[in-house]
N, C-alpha and C positions, 0 to 999 in steps of 0.2 A: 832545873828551871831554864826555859830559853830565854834567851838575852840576845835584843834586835841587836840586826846588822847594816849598816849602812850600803855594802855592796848589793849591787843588783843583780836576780838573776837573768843570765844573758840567754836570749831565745833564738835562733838560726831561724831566719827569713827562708821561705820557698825557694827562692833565687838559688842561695846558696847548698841547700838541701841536695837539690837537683846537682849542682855541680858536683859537691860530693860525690853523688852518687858516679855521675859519668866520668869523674877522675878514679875515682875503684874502678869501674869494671874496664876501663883502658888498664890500668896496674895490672887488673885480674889478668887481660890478654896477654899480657906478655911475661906473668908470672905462674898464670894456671897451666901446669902439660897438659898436655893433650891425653895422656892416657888415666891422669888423673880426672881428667873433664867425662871421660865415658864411664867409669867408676863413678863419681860422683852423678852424673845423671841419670845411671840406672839405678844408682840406691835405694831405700823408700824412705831417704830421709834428703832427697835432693830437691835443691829449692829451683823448679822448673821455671819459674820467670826469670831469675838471677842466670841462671845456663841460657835461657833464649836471648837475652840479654848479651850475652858474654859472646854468643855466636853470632848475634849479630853482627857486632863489632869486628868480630873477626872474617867474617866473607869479607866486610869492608875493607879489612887491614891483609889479607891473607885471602883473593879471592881461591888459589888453588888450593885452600882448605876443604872444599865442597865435596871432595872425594869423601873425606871424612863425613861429610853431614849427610851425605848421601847412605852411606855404610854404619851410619852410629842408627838414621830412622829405620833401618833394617833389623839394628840392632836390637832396639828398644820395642820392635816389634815383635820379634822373638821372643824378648823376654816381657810379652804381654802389657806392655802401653801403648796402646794404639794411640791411646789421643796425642802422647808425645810423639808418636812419629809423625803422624797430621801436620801436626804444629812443625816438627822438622821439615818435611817435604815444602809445607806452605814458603817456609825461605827459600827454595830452591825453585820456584817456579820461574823468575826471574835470571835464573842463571844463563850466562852467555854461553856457558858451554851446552850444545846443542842435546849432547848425550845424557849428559846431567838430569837438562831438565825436563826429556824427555821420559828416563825414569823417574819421574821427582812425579808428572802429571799421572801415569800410568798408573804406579803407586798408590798415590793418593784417590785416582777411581776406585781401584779395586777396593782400597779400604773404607771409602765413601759409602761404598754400595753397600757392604756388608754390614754397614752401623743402620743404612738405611731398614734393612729389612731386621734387624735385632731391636730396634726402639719401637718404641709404641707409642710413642706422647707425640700426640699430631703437630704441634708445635715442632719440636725437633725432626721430626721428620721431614716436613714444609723445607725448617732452613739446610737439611741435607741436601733436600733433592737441590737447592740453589745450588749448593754448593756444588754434585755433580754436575748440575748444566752448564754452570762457569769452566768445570777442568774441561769438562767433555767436549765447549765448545775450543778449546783452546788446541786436546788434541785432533781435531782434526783441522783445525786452521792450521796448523804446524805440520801435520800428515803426521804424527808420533803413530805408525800404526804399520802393520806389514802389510802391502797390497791384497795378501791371499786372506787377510783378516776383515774384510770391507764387509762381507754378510754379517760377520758378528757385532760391526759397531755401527753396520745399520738401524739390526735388532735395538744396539741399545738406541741409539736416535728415537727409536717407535718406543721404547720404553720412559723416555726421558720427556718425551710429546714435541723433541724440536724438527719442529715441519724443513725449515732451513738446510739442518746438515742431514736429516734423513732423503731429502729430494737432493741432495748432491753425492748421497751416498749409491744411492739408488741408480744413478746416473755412471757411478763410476761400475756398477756391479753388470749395469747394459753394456759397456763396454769390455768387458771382460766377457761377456756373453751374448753376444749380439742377435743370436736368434734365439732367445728365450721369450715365447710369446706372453708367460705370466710374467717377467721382469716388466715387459713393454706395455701390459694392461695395467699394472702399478703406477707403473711414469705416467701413463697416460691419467690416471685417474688425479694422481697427484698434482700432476702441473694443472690439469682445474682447476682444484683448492688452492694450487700456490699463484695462482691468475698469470701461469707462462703462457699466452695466447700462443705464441710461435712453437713454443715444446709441443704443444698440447695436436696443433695440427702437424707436425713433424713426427709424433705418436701415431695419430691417427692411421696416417699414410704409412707409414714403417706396418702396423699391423695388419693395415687391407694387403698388405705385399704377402706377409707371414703367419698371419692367422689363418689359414684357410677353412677351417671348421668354424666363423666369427666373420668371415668379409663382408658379408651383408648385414651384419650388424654394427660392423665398421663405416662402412657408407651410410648407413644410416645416420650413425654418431657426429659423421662428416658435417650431414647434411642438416643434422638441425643444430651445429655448430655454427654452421653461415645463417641461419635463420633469427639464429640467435643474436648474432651478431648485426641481423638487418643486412646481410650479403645476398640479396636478392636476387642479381644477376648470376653470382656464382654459386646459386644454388638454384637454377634452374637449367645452368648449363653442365651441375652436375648429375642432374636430373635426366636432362637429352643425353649426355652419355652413356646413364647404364637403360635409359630406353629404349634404347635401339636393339636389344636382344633382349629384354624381360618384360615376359606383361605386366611383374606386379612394380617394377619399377614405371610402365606407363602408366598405371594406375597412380602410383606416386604424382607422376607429372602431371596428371589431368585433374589432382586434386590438388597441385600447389596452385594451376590456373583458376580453378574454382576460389579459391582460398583467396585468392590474389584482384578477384573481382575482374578476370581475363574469361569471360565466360566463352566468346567464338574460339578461344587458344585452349580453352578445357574441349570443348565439341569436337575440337580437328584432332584432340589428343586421345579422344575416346575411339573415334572410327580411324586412326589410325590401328589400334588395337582391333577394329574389327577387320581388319582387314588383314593382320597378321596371325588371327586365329581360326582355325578351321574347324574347331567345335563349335556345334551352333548353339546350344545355351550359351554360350559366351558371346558369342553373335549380339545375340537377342540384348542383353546385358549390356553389352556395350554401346549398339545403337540406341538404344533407348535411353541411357547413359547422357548418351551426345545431342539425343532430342530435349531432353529435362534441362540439361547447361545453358543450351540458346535460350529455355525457356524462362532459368533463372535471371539471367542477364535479358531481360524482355524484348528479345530476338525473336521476337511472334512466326514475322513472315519466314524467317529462316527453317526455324524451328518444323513447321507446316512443310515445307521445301523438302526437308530431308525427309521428315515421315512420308510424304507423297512419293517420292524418288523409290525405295521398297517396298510399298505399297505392295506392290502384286507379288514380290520377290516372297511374302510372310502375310499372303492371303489367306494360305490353310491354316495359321497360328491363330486360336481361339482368342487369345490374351494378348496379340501385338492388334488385332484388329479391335478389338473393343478400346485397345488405348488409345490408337490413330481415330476412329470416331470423336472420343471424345475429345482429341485433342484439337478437331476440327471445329468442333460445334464451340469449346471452349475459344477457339480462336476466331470463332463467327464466321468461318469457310463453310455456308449451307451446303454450299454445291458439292464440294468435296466430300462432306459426310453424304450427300444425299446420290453421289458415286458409287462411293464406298458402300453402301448398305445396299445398294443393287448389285452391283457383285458378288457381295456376300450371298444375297436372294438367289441368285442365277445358281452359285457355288453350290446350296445348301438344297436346290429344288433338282439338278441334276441325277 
């Protein structure tokens, strides 16, 4: 038969709970060895919060313990707990000793990666790859890395999708290589995406130097970079620089003046070209070119002016003469057409 008691039972407040607890594992520090702590944590009956616990306390109390913690997540890797070593390495990230926790970040990629591609619950995958992109970006803010290894942990930058340390990695690998034309079409395309306006034309220019199989596709890049930009001067005066020996870059120029509503500056840019070419369809092509421009820009009289000026030069041209007719009659010059087609009469009755 029970028979009440006047005592009460007495319950330990939270407060208290907790202290307990963090007066044990200070005990524990200084009563747990150390070789009984690495037994104990590779057992399969060791209580892994209690030892993360215990080692926490202890960097605190004993930072040059970390050798150890360094060589026990080694350990426990070996003998098949990755997650314990995880968890081990994770205290070492903050280690002052440079060595430490240089291996401590290394580590921890390598083993990051490898749970990445072993899981298959897209959840847990998500918070790996986090977890990579935090060590990742950490080794290389610290350079934890051997210079000759830069192409590999480029790759992983491109693996990882951070635009950041991949375009600085990339950066460090042109240097190492300065005349590598695909390192330099990489940079170049990247500092685009990364909006380096100054990388990007410092690319350009480095490639029209060393691409040679690409330099006219380089100037090009150049030039609708300034276009892009609304650099309108500086892309007309990069224009008159490669015009001055390429037709198709005059052509370029006589179309930025077209473009630009510069219709007398497209006309002068077309018979410039006629006059540096001595094939005559290109002749033809071009003065008529530079007759249409004044006409666009309604440069009537001009327009009339030049077609008159060869006139007689492309009298036996079937097709320059029907066009000067009708450019006359178009332009209300009776007289001129009514010239021109007596000429033509003379030409055709000889």
């Amino acid at each position: 038969m029970l028979h009440a008691s006047n005592e009460k039972l007495y319950v330990a407040s939270y407060k208290e709970l907790v202290l307990i607890f963090i007066t044990f594992t200070v005990i524990l520090f200084f009563l747990y060895p150390k070789d009984l702590l690495k037994e104990q944590i590779l057992s399969e009956e060791a209580n892994y919060d209690l030892s993360m616990l215990y080692l926490k306390n202890m960097l605190v109390h004993d930072p040059e313990n970390e050798s150890l913690m360094i060589a026990l997540a080694e350990l426990s890797l070996q003998s098949g707990k990755k997650d314990l070593s995880l968890r081990l390495l994770e205290l070492l990230h903050k280690s002052k000793d440079v060595k430490i926790r240089k291996k401590a970040h290394l580590l921890n990629y390598r083993l990051s990666k490898e749970d990445y591609f072993f899981v298959e619950d897209k959840e847990q995958k998500m918070q790996i790859m986090q977890t990579l992109r935090r060590v990742f970006a950490n080794i290389i803010e610290e350079e934890f890395y051997h210079p000759e290894d830069v192409e590999k942990w480029y790759k992983e930058a491109i693996f990882l999708g951070d635009l950041r340390n991949q375009y600085l990695l990339l950066k460090k690998r042109i240097l190492q290589d300065a005349d590598n034309v695909e390192l330099l079409e990489e940079a170049y395309h990247l500092s685009k995406r990364m909006h380096q306006e100054e990388d990007t034309l410092l690319f350009l220019h480095t490639l029209e130097l060393k691409d040679f199989n690409k330099r006219d596709e380089w100037r090009m890049a150049e030039y609708y970079w300034m276009i892009d930009k609304k650099s309108f001067e500086e892309a007309e005066l990069l224009l008159k620089k490669y015009a001055s020996d390429s037709l198709l870059w005059g052509e370029r120029l006589a179309m930025f003046y077209s473009a630009r509503g510069a219709f007398p500056e497209a006309s002068n840019a077309y018979m410039s070209l006629y006059n540096h070419t001595t094939r005559y369809s290109n002749k033809i092509n071009y003065l008529l070119k530079a007759i249409n421009a004044l006409q666009a820009g309604n440069h009537v009289s001009e327009a009339v002016g030049l077609g008159h000026k060869y006139e007689d030069l492309y009298l036996n041209d079937k097709a320059v003469r029907i066009y000067l007719l009708k450019l006359y009659i178009a332009s209300g010059e009776l007289q001129k057409a009514s010239n021109l087609s007596k000429k033509i009469l003379n030409k055709v009755t000889k």
